[in-house]
C-alpha positions as CSV (number, residue, x, y, z in Angstrom):
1,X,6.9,25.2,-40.4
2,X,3.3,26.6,-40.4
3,X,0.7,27.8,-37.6
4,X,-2.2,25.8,-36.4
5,X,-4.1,27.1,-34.3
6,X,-1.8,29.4,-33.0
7,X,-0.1,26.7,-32.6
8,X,3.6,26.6,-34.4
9,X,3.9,23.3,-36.2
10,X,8.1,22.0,-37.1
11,X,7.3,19.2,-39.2
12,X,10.0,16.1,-38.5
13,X,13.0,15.5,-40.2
14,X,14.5,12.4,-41.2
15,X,13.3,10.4,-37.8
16,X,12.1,12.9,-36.1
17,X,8.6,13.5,-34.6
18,X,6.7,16.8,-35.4
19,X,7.3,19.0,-33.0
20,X,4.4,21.9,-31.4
21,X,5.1,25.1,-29.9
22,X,2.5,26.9,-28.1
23,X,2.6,29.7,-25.3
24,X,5.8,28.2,-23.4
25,X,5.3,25.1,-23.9
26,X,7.0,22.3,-26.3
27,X,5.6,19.2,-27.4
28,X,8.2,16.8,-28.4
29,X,11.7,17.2,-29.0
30,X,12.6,15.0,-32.2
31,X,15.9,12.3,-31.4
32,X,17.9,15.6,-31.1
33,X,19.9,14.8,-34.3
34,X,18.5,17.8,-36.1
35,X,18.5,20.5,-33.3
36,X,19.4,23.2,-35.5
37,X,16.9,22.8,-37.9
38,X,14.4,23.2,-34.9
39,X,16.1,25.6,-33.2
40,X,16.3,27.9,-36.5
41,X,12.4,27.0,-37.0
42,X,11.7,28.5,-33.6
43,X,13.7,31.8,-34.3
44,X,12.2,32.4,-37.3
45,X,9.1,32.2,-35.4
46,X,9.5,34.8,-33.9
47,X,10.0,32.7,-30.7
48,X,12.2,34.0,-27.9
49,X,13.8,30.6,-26.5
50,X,14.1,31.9,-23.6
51,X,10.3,32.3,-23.5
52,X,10.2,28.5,-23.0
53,X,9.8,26.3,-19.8
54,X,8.6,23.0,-20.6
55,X,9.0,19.9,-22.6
56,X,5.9,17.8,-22.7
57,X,6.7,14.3,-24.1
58,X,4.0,12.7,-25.6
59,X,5.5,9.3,-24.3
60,X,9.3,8.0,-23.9
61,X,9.9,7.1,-27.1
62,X,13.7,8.4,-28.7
63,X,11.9,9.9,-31.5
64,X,9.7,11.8,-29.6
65,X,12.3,12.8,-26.6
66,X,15.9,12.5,-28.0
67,X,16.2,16.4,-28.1
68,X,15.3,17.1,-24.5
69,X,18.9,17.5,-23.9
70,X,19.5,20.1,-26.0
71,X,16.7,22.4,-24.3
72,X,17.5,23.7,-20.9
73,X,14.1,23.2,-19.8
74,X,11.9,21.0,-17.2
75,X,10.0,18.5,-18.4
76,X,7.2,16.2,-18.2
77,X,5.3,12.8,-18.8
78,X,2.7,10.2,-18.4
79,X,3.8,8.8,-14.9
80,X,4.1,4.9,-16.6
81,X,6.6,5.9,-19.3
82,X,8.9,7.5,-16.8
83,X,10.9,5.0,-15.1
84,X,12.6,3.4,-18.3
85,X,12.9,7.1,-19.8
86,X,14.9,8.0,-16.4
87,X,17.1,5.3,-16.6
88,X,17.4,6.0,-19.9
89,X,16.8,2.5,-21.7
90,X,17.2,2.0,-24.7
91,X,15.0,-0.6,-25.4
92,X,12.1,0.8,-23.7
93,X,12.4,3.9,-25.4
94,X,13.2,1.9,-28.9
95,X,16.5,4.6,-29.1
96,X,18.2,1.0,-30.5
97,X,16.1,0.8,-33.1
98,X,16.6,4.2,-34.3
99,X,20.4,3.3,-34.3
100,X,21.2,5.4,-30.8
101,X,20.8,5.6,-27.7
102,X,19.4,8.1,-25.0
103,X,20.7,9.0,-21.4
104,X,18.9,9.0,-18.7
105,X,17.1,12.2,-17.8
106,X,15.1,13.7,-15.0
107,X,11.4,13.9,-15.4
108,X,10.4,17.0,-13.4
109,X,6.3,16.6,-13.8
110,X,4.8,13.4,-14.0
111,X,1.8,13.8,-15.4
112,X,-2.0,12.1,-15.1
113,X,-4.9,12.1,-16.4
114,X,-6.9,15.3,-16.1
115,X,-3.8,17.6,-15.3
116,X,-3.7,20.8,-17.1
117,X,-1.3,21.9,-19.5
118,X,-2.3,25.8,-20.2
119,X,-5.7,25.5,-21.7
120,X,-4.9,21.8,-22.7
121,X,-6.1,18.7,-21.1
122,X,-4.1,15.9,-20.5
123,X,-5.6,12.8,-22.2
124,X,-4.1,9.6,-21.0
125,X,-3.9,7.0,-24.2
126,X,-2.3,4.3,-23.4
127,X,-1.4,1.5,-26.4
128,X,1.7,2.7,-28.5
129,X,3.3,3.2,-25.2
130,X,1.9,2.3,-21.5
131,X,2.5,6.3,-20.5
132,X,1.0,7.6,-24.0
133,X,-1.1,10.9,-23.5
134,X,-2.9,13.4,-26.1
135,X,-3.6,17.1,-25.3
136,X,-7.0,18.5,-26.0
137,X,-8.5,21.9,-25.7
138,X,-12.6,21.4,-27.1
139,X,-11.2,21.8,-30.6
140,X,-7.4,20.6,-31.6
141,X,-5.7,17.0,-30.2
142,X,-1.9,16.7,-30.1
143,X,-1.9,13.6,-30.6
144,X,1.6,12.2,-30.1
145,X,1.6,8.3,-32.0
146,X,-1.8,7.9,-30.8
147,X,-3.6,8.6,-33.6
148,X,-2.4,10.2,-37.2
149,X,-4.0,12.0,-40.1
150,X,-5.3,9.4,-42.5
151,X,-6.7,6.9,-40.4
152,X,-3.7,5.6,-38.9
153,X,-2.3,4.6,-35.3
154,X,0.8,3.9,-33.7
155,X,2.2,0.5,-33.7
156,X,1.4,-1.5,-30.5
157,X,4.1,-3.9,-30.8
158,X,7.5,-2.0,-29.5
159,X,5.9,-1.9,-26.0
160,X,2.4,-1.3,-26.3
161,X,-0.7,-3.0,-26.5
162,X,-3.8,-2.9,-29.0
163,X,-6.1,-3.4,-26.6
164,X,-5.1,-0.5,-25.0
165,X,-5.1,1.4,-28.7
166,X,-8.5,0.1,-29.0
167,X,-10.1,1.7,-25.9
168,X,-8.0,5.0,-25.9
169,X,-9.3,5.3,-30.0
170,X,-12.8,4.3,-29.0
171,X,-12.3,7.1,-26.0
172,X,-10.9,10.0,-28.7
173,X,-13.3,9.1,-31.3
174,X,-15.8,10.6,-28.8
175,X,-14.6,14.1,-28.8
176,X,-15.2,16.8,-30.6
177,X,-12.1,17.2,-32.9
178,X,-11.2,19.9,-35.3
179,X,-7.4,20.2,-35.9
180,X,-5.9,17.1,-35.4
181,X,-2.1,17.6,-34.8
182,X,-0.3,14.4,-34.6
183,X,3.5,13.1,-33.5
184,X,4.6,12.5,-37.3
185,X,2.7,13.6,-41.0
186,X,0.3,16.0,-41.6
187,X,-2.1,17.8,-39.4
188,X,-5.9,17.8,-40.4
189,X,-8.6,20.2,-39.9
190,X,-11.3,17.3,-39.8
191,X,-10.2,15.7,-36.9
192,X,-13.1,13.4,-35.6
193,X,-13.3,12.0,-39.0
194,X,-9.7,10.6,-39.1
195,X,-9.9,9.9,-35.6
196,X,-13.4,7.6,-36.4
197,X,-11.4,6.5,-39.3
198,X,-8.5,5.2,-37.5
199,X,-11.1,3.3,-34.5
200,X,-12.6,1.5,-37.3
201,X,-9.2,0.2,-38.4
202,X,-8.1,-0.8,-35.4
203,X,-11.9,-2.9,-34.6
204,X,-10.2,-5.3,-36.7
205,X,-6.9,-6.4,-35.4
């Protein structure tokens, strides 16, 4: 657990993503199998849970959304990862491969391109999933699987597409990108370079 930002940081366990607390707002849930954990990380925080009163899922993906159930709160995504998330399937939202499986939920706030998430701007990044969004502020990305410390991206084959990785890279690698805070690993606090770094990689598939 660690502060970014002012932004509170629970790194993943076992298959879960990282998770981001800022204002009343949480990005990303984890698959829910480690709730206490997260639950203790935000208390010792100093973070009133009832202080929150939104979920913003990075895209559909079990990993990423799992633990929406065990938060009493509305939530939203990307308008094109919503429909399989609602119906909850499990193969959209690759809860199989984790080994579980995810009930349908309500999305309460689709979100688009351009919508505004406190001072954050929702990016839409389509390529690990079709619905795949980053937040952006002039200085830190959440970055969901989109793009991760180290150069890396996530994979395009569970329902994705690299083309689409390749533009919404080529379209991040043009902002200006201090903390980079992404859906799994460590953050970095030379963003643009690792975003660059991660374009240049995926030129070549």
């Amino acid at each position: 657990m660690k502060k970014i930002n002012n932004i509170l940081m629970i790194e993943g366990r076992g298959y879960d993503s990282n998770i981001y607390i800022f204002e009343d707002v949480v990005v990303d849930t984890g698959t829910g199998e480690n709730m206490g954990y997260i639950k203790d990380s935000i208390k010792k925080a100093g973070i009133n849970p009832d202080d929150l009163s939104l979920i913003v899922n990075t895209h559909n993906h079990y990993d990423h959304t799992g633990g929406n159930r065990c938060f009493n709160l509305e939530v939203a995504m990307h308008s094109d990862d919503v429909e399989s998330f609602e119906r909850g399937d499990d193969e959209a939202t690759v809860a199989s491969m984790f080994g579980g499986s995810i009930e349908g939920m309500k999305v309460d706030k689709k979100l688009e391109e351009g919508d505004k998430i406190h001072d954050f701007t929702v990016l839409h990044t389509p390529g690990h999933t079709k619905g795949g969004i980053c937040l952006y502020n002039g200085e830190t990305l959440i970055s969901g699987d989109t793009v991760f410390a180290g150069g890396g991206f996530g994979r395009t084959d569970i329902g994705g597409d690299v083309n689409d990785m390749q533009n919404s890279l080529e379209k991040l690698s043009k902002l200006d990108v201090k903390y980079l805070l992404p859906g799994h690993g460590p953050c970095t606090s030379q963003g643009s370079r690792h975003i660059k770094m991660a374009f240049d990689m995926a030129k070549m598939f």
